[in-house]
N, CA, C and O atoms as a CHARMM CRD file, in Angstrom:
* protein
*
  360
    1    1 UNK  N     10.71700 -25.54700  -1.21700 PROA 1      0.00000
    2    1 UNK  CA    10.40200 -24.15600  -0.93600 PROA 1      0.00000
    3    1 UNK  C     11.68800 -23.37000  -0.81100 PROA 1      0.00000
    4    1 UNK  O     12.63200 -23.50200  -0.03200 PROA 1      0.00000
    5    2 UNK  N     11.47400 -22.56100  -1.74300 PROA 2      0.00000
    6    2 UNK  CA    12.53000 -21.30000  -1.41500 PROA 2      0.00000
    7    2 UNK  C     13.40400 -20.65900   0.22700 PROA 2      0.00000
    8    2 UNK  O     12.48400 -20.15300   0.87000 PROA 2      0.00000
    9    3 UNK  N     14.08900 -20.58500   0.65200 PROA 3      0.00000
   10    3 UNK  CA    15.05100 -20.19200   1.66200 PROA 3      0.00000
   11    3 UNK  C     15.64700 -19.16600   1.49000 PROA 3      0.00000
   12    3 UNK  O     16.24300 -18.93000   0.43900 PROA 3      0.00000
   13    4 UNK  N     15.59700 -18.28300   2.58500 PROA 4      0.00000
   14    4 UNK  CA    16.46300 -17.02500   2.04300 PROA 4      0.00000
   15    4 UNK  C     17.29300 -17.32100   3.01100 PROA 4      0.00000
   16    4 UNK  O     17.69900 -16.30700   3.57900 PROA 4      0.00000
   17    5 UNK  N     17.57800 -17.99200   3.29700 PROA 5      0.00000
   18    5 UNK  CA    18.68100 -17.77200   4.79000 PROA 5      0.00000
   19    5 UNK  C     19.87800 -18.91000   3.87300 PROA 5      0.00000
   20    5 UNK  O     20.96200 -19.16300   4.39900 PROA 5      0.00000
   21    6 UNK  N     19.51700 -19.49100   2.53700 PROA 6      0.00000
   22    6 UNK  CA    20.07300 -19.98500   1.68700 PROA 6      0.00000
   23    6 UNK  C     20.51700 -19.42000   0.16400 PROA 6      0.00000
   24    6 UNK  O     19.63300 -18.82400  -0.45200 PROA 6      0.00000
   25    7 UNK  N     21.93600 -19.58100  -0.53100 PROA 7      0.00000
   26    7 UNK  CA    21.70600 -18.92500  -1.94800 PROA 7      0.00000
   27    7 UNK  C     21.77400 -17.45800  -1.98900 PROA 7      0.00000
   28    7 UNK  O     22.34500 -16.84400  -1.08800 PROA 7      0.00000
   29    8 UNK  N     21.24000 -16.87900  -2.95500 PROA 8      0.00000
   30    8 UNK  CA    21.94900 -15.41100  -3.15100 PROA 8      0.00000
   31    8 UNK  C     20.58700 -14.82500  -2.91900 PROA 8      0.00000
   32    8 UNK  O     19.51800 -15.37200  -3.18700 PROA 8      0.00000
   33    9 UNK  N     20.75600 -13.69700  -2.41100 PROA 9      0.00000
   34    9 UNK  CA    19.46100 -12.72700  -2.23300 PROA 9      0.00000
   35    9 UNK  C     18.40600 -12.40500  -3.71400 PROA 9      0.00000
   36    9 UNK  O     18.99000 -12.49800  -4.79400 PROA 9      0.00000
   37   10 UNK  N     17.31800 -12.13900  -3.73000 PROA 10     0.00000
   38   10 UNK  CA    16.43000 -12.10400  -5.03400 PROA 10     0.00000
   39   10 UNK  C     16.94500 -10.81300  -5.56900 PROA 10     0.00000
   40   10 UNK  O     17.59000  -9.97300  -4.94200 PROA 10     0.00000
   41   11 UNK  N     16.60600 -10.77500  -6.69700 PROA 11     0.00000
   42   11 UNK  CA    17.05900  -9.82400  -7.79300 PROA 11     0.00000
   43   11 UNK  C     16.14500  -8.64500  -7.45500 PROA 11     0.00000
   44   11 UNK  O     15.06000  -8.83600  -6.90600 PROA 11     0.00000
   45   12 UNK  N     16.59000  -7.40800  -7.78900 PROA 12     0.00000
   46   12 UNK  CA    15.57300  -6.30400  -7.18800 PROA 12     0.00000
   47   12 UNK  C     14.53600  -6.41500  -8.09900 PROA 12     0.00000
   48   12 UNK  O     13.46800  -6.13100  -7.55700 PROA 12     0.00000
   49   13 UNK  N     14.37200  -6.85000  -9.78600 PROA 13     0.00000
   50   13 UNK  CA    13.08500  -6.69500  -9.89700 PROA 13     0.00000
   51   13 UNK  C     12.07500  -7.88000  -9.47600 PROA 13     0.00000
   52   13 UNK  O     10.94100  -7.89800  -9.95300 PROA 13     0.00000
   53   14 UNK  N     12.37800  -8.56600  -8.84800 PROA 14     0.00000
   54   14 UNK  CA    11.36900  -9.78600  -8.64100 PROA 14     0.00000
   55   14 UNK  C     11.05300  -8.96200  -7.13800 PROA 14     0.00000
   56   14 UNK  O      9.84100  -8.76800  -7.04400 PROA 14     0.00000
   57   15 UNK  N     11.67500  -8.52800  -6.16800 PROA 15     0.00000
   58   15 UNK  CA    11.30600  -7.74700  -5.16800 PROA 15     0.00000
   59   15 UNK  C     10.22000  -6.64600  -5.22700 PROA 15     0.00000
   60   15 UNK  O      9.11800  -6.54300  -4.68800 PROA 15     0.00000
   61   16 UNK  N     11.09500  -5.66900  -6.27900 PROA 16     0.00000
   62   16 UNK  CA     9.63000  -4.63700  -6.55900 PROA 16     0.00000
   63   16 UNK  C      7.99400  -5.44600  -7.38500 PROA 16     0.00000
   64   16 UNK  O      6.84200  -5.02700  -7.27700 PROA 16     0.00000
   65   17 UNK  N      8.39600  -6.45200  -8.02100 PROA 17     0.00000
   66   17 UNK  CA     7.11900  -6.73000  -8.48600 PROA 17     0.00000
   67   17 UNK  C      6.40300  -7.28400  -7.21500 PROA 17     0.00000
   68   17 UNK  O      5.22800  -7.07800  -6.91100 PROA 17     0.00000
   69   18 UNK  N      7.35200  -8.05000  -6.50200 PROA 18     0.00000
   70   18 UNK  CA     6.28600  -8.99600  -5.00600 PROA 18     0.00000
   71   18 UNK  C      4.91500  -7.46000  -4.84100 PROA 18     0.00000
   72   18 UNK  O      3.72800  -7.16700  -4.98600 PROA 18     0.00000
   73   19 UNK  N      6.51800  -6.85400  -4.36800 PROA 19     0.00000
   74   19 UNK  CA     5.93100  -5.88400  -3.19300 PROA 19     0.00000
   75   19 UNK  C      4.84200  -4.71400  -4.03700 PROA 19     0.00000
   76   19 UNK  O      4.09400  -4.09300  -3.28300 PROA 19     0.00000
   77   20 UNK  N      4.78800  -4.55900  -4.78800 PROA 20     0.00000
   78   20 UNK  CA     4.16300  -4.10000  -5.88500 PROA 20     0.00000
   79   20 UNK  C      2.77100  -4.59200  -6.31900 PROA 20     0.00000
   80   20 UNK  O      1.79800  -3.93500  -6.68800 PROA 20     0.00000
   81   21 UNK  N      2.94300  -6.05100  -6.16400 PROA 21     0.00000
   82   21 UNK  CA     1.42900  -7.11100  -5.91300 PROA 21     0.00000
   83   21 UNK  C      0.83100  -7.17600  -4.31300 PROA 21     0.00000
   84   21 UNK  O     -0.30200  -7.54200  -4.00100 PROA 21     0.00000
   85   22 UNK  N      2.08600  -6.64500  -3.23600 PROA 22     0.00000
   86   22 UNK  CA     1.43100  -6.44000  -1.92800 PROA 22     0.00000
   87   22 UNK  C      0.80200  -5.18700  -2.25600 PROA 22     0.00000
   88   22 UNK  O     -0.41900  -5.34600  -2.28500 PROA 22     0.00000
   89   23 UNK  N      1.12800  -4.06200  -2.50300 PROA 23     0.00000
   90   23 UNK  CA     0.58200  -2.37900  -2.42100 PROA 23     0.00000
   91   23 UNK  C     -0.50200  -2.15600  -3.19500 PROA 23     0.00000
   92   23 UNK  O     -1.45300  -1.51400  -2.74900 PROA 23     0.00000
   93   24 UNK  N     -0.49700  -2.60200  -4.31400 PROA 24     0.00000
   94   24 UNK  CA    -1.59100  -2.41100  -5.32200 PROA 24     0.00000
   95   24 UNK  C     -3.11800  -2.11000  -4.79600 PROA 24     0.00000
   96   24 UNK  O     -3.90700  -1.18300  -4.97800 PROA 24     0.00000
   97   25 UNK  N     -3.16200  -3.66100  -3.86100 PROA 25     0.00000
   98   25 UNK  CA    -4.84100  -4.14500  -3.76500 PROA 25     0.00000
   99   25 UNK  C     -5.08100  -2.82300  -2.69200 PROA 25     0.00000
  100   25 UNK  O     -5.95800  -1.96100  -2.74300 PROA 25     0.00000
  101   26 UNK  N     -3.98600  -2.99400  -1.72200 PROA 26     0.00000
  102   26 UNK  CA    -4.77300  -2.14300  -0.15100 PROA 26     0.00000
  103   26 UNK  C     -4.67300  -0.45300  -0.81500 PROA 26     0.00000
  104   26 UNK  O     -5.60700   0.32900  -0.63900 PROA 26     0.00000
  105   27 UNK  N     -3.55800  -0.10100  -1.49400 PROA 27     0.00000
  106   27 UNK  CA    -3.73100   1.05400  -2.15600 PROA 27     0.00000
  107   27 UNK  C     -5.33700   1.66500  -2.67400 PROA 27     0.00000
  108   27 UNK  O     -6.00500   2.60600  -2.24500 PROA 27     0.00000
  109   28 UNK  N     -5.62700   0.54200  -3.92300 PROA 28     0.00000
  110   28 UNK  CA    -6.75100   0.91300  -4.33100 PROA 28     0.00000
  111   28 UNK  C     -7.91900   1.16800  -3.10700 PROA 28     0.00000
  112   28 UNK  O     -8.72400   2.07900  -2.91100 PROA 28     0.00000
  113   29 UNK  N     -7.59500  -0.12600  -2.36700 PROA 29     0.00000
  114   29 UNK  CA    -9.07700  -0.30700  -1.26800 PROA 29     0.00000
  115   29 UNK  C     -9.08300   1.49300  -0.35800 PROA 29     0.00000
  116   29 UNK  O    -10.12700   2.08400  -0.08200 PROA 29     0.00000
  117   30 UNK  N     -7.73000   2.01100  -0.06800 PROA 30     0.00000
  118   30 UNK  CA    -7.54500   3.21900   0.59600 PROA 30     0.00000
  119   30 UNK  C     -8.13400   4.35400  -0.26400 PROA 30     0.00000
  120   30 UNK  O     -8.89900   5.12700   0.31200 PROA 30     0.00000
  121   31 UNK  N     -7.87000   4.55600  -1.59600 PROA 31     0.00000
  122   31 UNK  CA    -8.11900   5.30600  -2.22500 PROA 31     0.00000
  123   31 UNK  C     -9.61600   5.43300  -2.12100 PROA 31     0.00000
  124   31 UNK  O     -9.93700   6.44800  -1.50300 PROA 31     0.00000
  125   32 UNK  N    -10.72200   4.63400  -2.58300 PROA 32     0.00000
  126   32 UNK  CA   -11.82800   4.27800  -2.57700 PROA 32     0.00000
  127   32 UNK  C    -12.39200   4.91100  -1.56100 PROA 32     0.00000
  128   32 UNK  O    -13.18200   5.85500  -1.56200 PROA 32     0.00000
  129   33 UNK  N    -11.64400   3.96400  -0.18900 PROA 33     0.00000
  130   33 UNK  CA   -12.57400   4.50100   0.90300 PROA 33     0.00000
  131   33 UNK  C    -12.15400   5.81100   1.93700 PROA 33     0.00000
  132   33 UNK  O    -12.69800   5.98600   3.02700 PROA 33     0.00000
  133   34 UNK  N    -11.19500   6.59600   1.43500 PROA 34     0.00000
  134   34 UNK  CA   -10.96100   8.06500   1.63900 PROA 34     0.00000
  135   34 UNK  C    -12.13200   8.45100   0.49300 PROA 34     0.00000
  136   34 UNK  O    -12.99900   9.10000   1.07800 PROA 34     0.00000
  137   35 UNK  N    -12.40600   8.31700  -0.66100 PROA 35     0.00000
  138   35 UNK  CA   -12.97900   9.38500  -1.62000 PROA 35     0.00000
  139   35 UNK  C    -14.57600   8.59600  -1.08700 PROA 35     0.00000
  140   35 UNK  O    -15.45000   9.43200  -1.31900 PROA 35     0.00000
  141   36 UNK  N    -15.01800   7.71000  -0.66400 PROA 36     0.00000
  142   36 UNK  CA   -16.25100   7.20300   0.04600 PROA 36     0.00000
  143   36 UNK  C    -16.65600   8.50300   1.47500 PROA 36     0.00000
  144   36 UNK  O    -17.58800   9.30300   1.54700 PROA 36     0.00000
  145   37 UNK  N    -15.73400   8.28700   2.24900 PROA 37     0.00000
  146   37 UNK  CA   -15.89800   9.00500   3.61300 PROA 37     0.00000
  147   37 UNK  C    -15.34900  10.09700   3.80500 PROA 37     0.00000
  148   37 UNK  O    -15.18600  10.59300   4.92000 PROA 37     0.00000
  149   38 UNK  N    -14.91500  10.71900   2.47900 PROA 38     0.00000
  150   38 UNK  CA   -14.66500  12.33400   2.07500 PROA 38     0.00000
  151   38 UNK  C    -16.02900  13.10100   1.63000 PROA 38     0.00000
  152   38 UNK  O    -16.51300  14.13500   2.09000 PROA 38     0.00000
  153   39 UNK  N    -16.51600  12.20500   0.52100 PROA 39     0.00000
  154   39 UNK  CA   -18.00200  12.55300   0.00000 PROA 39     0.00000
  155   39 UNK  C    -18.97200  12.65700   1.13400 PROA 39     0.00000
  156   39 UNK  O    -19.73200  13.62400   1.18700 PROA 39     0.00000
  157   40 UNK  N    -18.98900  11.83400   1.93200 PROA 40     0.00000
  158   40 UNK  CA   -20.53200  11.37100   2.25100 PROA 40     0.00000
  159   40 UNK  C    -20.27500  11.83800   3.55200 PROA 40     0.00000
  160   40 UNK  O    -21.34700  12.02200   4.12900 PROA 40     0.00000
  161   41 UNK  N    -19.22800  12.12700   4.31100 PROA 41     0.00000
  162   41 UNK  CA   -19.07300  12.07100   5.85500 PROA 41     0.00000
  163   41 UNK  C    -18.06100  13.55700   6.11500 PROA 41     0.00000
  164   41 UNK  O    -17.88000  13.79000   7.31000 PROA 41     0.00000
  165   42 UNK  N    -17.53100  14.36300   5.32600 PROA 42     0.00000
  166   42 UNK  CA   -16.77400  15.39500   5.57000 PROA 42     0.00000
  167   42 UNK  C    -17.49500  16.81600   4.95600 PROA 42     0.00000
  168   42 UNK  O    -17.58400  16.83900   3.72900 PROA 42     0.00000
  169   43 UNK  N    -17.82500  17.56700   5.42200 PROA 43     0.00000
  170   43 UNK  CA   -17.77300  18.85500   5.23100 PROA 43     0.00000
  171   43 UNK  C    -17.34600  19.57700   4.12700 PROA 43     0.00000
  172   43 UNK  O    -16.16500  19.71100   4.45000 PROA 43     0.00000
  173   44 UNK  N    -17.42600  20.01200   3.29900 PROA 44     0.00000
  174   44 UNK  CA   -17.02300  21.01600   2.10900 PROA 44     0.00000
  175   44 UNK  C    -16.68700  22.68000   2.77600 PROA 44     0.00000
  176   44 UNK  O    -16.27600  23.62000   2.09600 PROA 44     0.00000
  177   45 UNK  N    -16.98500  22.72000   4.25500 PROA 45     0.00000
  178   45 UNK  CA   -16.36100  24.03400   4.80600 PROA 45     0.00000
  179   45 UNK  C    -15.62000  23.69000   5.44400 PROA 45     0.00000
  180   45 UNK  O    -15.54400  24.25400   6.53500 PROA 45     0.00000
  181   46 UNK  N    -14.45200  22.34200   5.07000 PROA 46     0.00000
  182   46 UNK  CA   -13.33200  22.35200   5.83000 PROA 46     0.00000
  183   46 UNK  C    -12.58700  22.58800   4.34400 PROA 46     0.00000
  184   46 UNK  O    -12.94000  22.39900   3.18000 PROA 46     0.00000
  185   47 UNK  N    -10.91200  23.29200   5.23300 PROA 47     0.00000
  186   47 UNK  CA   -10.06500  23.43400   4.38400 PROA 47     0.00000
  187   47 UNK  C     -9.72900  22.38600   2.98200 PROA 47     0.00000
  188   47 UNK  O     -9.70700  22.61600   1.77300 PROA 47     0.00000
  189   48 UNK  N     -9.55700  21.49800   3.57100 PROA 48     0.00000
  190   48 UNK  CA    -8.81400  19.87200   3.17300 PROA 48     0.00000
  191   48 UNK  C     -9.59400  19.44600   2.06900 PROA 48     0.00000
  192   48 UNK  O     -9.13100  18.83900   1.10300 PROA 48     0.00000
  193   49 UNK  N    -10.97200  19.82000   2.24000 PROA 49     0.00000
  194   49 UNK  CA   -11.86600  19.04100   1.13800 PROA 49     0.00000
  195   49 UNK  C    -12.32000  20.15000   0.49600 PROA 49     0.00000
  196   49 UNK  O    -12.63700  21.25100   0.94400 PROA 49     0.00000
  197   50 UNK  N    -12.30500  19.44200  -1.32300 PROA 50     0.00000
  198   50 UNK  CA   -12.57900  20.63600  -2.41800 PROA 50     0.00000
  199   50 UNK  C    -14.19100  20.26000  -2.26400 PROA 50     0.00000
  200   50 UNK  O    -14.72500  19.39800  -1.56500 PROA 50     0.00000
  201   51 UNK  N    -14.70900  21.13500  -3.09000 PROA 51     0.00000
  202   51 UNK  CA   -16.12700  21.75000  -3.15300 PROA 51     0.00000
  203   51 UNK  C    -16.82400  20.10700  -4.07600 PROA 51     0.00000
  204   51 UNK  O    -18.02900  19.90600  -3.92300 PROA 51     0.00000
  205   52 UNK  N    -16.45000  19.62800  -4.48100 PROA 52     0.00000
  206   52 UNK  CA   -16.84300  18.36300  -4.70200 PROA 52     0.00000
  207   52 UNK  C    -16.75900  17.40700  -3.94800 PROA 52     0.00000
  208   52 UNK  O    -16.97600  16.26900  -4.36500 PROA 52     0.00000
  209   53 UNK  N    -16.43000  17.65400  -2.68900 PROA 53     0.00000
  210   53 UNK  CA   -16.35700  16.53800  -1.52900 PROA 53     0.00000
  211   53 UNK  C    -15.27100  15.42500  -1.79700 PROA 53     0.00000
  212   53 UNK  O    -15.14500  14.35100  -1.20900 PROA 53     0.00000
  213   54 UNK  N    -14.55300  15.91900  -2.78200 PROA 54     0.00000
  214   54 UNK  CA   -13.25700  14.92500  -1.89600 PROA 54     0.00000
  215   54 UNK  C    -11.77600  15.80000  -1.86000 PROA 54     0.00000
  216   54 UNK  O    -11.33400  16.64400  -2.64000 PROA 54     0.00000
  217   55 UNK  N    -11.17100  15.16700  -0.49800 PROA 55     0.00000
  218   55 UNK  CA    -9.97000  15.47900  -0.25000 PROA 55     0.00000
  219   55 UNK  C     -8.51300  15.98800  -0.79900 PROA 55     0.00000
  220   55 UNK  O     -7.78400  15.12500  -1.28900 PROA 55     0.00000
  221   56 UNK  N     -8.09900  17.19000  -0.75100 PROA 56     0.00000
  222   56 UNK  CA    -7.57200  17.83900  -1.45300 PROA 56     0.00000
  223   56 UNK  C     -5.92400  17.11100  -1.39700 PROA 56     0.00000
  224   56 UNK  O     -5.15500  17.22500  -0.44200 PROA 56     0.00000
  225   57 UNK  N     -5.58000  16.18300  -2.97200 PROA 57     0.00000
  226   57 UNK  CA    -4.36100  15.80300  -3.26600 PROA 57     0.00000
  227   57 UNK  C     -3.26900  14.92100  -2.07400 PROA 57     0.00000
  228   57 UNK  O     -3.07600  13.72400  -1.86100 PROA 57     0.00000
  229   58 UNK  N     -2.61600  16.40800  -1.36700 PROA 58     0.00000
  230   58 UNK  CA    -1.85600  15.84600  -1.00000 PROA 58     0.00000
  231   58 UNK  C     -2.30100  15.71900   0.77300 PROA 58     0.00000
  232   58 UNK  O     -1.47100  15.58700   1.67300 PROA 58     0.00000
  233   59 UNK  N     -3.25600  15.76800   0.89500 PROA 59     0.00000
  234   59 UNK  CA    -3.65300  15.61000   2.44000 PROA 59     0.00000
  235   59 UNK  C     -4.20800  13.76300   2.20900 PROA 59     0.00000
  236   59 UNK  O     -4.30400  13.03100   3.19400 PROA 59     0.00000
  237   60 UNK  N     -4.45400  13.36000   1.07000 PROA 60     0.00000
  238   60 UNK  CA    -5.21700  12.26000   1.00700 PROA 60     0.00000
  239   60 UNK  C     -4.02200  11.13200   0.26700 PROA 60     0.00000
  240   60 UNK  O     -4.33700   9.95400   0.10000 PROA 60     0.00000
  241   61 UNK  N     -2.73600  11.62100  -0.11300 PROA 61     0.00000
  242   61 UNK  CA    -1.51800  10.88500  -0.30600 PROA 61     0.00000
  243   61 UNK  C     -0.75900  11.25000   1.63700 PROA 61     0.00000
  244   61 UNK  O      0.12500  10.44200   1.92100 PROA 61     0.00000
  245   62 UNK  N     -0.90800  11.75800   2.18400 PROA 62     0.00000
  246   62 UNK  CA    -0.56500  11.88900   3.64700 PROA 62     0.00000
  247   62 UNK  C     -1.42400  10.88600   4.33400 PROA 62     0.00000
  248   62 UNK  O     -0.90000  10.09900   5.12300 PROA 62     0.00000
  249   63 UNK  N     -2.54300  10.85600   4.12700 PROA 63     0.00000
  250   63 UNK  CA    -3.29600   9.80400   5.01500 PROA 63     0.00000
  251   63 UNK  C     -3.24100   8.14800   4.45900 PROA 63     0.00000
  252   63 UNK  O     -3.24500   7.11100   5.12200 PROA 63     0.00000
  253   64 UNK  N     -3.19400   8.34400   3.06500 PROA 64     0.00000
  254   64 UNK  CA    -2.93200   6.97400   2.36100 PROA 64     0.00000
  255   64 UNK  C     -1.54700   6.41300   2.80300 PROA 64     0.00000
  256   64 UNK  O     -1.26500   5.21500   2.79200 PROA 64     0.00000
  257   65 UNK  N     -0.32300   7.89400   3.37800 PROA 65     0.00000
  258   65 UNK  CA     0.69700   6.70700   2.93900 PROA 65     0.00000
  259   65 UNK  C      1.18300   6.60900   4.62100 PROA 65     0.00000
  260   65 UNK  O      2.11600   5.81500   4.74600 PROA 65     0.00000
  261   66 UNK  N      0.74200   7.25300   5.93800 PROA 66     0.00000
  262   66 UNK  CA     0.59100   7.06900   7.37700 PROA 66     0.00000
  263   66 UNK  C      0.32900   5.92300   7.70900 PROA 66     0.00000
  264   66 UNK  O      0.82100   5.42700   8.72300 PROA 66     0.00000
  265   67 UNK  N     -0.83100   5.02000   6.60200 PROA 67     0.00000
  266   67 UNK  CA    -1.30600   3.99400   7.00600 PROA 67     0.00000
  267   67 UNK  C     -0.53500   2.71400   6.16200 PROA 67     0.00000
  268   67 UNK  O     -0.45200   1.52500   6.47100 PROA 67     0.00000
  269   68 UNK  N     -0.14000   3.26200   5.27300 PROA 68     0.00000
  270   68 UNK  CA     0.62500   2.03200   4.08800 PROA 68     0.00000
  271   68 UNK  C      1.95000   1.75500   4.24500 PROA 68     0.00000
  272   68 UNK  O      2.44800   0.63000   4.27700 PROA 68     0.00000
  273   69 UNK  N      2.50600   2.79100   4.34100 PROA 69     0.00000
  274   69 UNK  CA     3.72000   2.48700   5.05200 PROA 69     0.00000
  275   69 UNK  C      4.21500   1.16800   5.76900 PROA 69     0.00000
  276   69 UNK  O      4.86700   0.18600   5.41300 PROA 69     0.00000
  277   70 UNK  N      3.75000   1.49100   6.67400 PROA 70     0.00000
  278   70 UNK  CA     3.65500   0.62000   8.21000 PROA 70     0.00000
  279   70 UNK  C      3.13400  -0.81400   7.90900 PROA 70     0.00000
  280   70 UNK  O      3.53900  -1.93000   8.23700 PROA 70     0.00000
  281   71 UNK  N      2.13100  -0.39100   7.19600 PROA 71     0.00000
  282   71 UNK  CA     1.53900  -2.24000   6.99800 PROA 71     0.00000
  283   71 UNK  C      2.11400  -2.56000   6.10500 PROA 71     0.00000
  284   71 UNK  O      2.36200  -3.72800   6.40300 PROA 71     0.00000
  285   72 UNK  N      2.75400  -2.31300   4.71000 PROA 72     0.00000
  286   72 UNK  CA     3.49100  -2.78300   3.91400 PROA 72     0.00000
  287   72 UNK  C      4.87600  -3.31300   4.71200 PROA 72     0.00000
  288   72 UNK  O      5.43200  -4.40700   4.61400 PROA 72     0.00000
  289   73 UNK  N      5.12400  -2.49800   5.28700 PROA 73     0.00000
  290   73 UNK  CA     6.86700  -2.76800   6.16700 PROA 73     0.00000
  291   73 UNK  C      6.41700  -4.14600   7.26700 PROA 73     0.00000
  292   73 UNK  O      7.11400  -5.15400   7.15400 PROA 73     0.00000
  293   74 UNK  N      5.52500  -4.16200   8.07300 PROA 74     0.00000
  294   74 UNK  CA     5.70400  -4.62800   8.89900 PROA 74     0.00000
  295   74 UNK  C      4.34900  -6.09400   8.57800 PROA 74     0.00000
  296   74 UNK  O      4.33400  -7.28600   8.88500 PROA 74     0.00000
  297   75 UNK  N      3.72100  -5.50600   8.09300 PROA 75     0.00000
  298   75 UNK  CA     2.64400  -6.90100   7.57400 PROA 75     0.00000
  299   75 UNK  C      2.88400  -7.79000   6.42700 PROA 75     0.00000
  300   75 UNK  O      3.04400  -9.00400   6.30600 PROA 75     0.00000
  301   76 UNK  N      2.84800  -6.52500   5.41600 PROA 76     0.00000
  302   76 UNK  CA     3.05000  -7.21700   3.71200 PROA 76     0.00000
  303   76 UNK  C      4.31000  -8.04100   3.51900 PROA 76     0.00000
  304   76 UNK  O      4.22000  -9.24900   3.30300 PROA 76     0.00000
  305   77 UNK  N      5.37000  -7.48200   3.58300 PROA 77     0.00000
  306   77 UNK  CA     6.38500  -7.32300   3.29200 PROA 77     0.00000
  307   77 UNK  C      6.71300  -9.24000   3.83600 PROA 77     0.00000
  308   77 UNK  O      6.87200 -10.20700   3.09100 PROA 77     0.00000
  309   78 UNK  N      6.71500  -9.19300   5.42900 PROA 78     0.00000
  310   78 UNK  CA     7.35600 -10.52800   6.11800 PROA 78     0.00000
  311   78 UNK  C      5.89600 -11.51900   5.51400 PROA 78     0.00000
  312   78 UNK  O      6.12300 -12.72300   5.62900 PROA 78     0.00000
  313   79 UNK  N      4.91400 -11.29300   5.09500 PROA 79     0.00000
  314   79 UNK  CA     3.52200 -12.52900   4.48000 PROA 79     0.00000
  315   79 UNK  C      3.80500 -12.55800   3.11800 PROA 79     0.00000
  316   79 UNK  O      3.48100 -13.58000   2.51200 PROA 79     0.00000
  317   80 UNK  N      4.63600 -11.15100   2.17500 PROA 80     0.00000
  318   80 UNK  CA     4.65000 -11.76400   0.98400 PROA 80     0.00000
  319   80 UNK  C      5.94100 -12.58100   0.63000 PROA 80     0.00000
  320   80 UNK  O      6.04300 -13.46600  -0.21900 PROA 80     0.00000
  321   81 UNK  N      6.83800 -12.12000   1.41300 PROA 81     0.00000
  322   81 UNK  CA     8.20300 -13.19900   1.53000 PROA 81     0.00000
  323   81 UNK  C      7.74300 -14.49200   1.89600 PROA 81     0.00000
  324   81 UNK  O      8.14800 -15.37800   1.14400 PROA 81     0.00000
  325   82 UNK  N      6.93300 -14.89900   2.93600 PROA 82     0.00000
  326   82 UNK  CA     6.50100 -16.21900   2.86500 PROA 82     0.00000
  327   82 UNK  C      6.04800 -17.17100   1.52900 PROA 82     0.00000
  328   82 UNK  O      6.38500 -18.32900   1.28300 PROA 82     0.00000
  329   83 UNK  N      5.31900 -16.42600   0.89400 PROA 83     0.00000
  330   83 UNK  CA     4.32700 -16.56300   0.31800 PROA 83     0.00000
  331   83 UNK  C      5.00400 -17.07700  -1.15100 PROA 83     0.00000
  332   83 UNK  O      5.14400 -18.13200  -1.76800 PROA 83     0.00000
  333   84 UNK  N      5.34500 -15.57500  -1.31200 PROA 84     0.00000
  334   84 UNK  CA     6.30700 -15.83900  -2.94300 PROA 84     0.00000
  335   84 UNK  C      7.81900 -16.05700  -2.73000 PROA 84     0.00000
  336   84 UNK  O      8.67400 -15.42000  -3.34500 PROA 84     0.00000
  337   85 UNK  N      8.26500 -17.67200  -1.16500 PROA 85     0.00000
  338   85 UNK  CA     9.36900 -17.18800  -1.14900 PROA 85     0.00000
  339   85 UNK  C     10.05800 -18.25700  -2.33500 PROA 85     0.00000
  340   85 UNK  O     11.13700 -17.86900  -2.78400 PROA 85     0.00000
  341   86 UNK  N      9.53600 -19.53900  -2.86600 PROA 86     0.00000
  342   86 UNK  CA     9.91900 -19.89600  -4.11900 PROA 86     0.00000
  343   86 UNK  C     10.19200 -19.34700  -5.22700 PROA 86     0.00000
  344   86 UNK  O     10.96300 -19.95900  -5.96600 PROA 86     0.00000
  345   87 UNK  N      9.64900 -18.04400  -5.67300 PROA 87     0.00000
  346   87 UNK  CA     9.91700 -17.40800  -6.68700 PROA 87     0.00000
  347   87 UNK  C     10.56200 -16.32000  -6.50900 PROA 87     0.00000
  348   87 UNK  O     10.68000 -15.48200  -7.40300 PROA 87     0.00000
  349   88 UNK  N     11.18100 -16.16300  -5.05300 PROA 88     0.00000
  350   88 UNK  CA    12.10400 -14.88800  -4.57400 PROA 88     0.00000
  351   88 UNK  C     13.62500 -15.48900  -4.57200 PROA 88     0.00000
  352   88 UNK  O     14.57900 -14.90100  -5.08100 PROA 88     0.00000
  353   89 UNK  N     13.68300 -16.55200  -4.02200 PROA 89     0.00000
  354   89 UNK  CA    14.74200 -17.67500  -3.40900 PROA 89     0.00000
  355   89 UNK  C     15.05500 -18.28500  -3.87800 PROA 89     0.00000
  356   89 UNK  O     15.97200 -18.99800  -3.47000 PROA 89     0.00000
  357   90 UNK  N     14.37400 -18.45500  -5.33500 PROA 90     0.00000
  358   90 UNK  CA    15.01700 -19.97800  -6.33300 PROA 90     0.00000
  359   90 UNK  C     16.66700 -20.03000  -6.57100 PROA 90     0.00000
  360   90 UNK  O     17.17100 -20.96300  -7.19600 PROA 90     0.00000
């Protein structure tokens, strides 16, 4: 198994692809379920949401990335280094 506390640090594109296979899935799952509980559960006489019931652009890249952030940095990030650390560390 791969060691990072061994050898030379991983190349940045094997980094952006890890982390890139961390963001993808929870990205999509966020997207989904903002445009789920925009439709069905928010108001069309609030500002934020267009007349088709979902969330206007950049209020719904603000709430996607409040929550992604943080779990990418502090969840993804130290589980996908575990994970893919053979193919980070070789």
């Amino acid at each position: 198994m791969g060691n990072p506390n061994e050898g030379k640090p991983p190349t940045t594109w094997k980094l952006a692809l890890v982390k890139w296979f961390g963001l993808f899935p929870p990205l999509v799952m966020l997207s989904y379920g903002f445009n789920f509980l925009s439709t069905n559960f928010l108001s069309t006489d609030w500002w934020f949401v267009r007349a088709d019931g979902t969330l206007v652009l950049w209020v719904k890249l603000l709430c996607e990335t409040v929550i992604l952030v943080p779990f990418l940095n502090f969840v993804l990030t130290p589980w996908l280094d575990d994970v893919f650390a053979d193919f980070l560390y070789d």
